[in-house]
N, C-alpha and C positions, 0 to 999 in steps of 0.2 A: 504494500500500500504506500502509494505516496503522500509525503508529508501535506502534500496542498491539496489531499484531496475530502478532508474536513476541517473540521474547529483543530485548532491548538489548545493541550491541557496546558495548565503551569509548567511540565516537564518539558515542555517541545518549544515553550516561549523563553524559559530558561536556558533551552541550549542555543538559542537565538540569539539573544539578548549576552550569553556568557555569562550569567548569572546561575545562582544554583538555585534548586528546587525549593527548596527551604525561605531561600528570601523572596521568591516570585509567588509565594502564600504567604509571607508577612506583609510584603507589599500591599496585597491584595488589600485586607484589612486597613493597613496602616497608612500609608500610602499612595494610595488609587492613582491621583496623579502626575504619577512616575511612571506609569504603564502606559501601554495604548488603551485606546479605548474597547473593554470587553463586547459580548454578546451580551446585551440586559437580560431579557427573556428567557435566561438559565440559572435555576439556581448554582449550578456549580461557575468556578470559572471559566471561559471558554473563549478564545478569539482568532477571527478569521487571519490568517495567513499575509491577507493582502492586504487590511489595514492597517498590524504590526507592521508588514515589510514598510508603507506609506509616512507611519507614523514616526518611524525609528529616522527616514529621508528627510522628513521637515522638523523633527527634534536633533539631527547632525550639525542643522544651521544654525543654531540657537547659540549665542556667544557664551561659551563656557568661564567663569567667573572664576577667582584664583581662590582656592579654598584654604583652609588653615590659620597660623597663629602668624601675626604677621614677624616677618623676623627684625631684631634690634638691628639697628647701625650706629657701627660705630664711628 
């Protein structure tokens, strides 16, 4: 079966994203959004292929912000 030919669980948007299993169900909950947008109409998680693939395209643009403590100078 090919991967595009249903819904993506958390495991198969995990191996997408290069995140693991684990966080891509805390997300869920905690997080939302930081994900693409799910299938609503399911209780479980569940998300089409093509609008991960879409979403992950126009969140690569998105100006990435410098994280962390800022460092001392001297």
């Amino acid at each position: 079966m090919n991967e595009d030919d249903g819904l993506w669980t958390p495991r198969e948007l995990a191996k997408f994203l290069s995140y693991s299993e684990t966080t891509i169900c805390r997300m869920v909950s905690q997080s939302p959004e930081k994900l693409p947008p799910r299938v609503a109409a399911l209780a479980r998680p569940r998300w089409l292929p093509e609008v991960a693939r879409e979403w992950a395209k126009e969140s690569s643009d998105l100006p990435i912000g410098r994280g962390g403590r800022p460092r001392k100078i001297r």
